[in-house]
N, C-alpha and C positions, 0 to 999 in steps of 0.2 A: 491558409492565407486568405485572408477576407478581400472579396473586392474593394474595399473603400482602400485598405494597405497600396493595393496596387493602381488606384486610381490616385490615392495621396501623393505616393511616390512620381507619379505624374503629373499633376499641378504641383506639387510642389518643389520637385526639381527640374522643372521646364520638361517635365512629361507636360502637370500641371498645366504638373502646371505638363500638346503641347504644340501651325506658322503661321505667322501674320505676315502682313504684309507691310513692307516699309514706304514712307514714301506716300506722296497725296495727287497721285496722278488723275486721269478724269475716267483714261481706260479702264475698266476690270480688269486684275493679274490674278491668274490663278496660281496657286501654288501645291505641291502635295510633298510630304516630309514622311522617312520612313526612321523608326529609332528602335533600337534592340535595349533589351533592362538584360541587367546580369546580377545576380547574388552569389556575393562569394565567389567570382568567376564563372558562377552555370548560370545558362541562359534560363531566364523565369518569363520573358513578356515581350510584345511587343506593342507598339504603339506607330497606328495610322493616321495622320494629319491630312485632311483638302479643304483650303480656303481660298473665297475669295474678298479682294479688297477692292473697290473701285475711289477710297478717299471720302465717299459718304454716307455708303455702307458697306456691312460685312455678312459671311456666311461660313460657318463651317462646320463639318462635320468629321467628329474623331471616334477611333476604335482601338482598344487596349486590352487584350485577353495574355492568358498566362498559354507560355510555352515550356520546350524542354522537358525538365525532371519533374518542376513544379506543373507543368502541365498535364505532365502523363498522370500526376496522383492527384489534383483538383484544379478542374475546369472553371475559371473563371472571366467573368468579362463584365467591358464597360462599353458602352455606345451611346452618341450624345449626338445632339446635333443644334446649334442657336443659330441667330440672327440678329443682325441689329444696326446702328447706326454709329458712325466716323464723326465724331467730335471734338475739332482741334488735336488730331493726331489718336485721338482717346477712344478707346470702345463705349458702349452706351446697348448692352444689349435689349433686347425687347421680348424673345421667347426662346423659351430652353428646353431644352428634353433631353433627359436619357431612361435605360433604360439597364440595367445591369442584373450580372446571376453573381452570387457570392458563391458558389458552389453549394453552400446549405439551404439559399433560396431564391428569389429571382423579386426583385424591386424595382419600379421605375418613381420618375418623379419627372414634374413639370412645371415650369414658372414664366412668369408674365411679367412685365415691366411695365407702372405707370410713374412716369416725370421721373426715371429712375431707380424705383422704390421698386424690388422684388414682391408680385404677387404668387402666395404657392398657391397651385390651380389643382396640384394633384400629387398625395405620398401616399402609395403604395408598396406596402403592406399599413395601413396608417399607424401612428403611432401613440400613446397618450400623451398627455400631458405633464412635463416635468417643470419642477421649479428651476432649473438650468436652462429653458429652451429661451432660444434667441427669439425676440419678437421682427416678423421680417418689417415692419410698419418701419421702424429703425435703422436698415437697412440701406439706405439711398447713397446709390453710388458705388453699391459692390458689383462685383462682377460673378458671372455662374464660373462652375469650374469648368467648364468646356474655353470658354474667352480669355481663363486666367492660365490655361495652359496654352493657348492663343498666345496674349502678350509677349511669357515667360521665354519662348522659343521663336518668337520672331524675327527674321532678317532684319535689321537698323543697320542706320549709318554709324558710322565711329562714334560720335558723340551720342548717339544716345543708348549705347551698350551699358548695360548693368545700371540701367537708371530708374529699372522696375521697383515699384514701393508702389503696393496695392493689396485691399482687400478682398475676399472671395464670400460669398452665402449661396450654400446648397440648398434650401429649403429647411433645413435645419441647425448646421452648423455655420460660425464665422470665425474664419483663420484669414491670415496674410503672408503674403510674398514677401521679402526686403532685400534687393540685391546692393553688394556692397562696392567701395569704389573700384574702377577698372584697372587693372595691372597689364602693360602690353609688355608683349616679349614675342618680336618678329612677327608675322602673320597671326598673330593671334592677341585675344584679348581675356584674361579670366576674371572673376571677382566671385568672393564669398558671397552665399547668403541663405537665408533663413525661413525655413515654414516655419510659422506660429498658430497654434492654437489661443483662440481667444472667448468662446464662448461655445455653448449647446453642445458640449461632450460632456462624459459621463465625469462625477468628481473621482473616480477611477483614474480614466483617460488622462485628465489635467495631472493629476499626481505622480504619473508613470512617466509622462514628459509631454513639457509644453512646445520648445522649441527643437526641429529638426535643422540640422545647419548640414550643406552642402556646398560644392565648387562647382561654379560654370564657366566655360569655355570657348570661346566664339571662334571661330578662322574667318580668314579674308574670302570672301566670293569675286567671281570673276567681275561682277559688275559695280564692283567699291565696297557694296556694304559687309554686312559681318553676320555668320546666318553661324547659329549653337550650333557643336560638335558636339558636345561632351561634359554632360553631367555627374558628379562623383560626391558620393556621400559612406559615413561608416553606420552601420545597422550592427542591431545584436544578432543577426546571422551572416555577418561577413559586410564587406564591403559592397555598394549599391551601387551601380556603373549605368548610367544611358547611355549610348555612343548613338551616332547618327548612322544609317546603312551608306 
């Protein structure tokens, strides 16, 4: 299993993609999220979330490594950490890192943000030049995947549950989120949606499959709003399960 699998499977089902903060108070809230991934019922990963939001900026830092079965046979991991600023409710990050092992090698990367626009400052292992690569010049207005798995798993109020539609750029690749309308049923709230691939993967990649569609699941928190449970998608090894610990 490659790390980018198990980081995909995270930004893009509200790993991704994965807590933000709801709400534009003046205070800093902190917040920390813990979420277990399951294949086919055995535990493959887990995923740590600690942000904070004060309404004019944000910070967080997340870590996702394989556990279990998948662990005991390849060790994988993902660590990130951004920054950035609170813009009418919206992220706007400013600097990124992580830092990741695929189990056959170990990769970081690092990007900058001017007026929007991702700068990459740093890919390591680098890479050549493809006629598929996304130009990041182009860019303006994505978000890294550390912020996209921010959004994706953020505490909100009712109204603004599953109203996520946003794009993400790693330094190489650009995909998006699309969550679809909200269905309430008692304490809870779910809605379809969709990781898309859209550009700088291989013509491989694109061909094998562009969109991944999963279900997300909010419950009621004690304090009104609606903070993810439970992410649920089908995979060619079984069924993909996030639950929250």
């Amino acid at each position: 299993m490659r790390t980018f699998n198990l980081r995909l499977i995270a930004a893009s089902l509200g790993v991704a993609t994965l807590l933000a903060i709801g709400g534009t108070t003046a205070q800093a809230q902190a917040e920390n999220g813990d979420f277990k991934l399951y294949i086919g019922g055995i535990p493959a990963g887990q995923l740590t979330i600690s942000a904070q939001n004060n309404g004019k900026a944000y910070q967080v830092a997340g870590y996702v490594r394989s556990t279990g079965l998948i662990g005991s046979l390849v060790k994988v991991s993902y660590k990130a950490q951004v920054k950035g600023a609170v813009k009418n409710g919206k992220l706007s990050p400013q600097s990124y890192a992580e830092q990741a092992d695929t189990g056959r090698r170990e990769q970081s990367s690092q990007l900058n943000y001017k007026n929007g626009v991702p700068q990459v400052l740093k890919l390591d292992p680098p890479r050549t030049k493809r006629d598929y690569d996304v130009n990041p010049a182009g860019q303006k207005g994505t978000l890294d995947p550390l912020s996209m798995i921010y959004s994706t798993l953020r505490n909100v109020e009712e109204s603004n549950a599953c109203t996520l539609n946003q794009k993400m750029f790693d330094g190489r690749r650009l995909s998006e989120i699309v969550l679809g309308a909200p269905s309430k049923n008692g304490n809870e709230i779910s809605c379809s949606g969709v990781y898309r691939r859209l550009g700088g993967f291989s013509p491989e990649d694109m061909q094998e499959r562009t969109d991944f569609r999963f279900t997300l699941t909010y419950g009621a928190l004690s304090d009104g709003r609606y903070g993810v449970q439970r992410i649920s998608s089908e995979s060619l090894f079984g069924k993909v399960v996030i639950k929250r610990k």
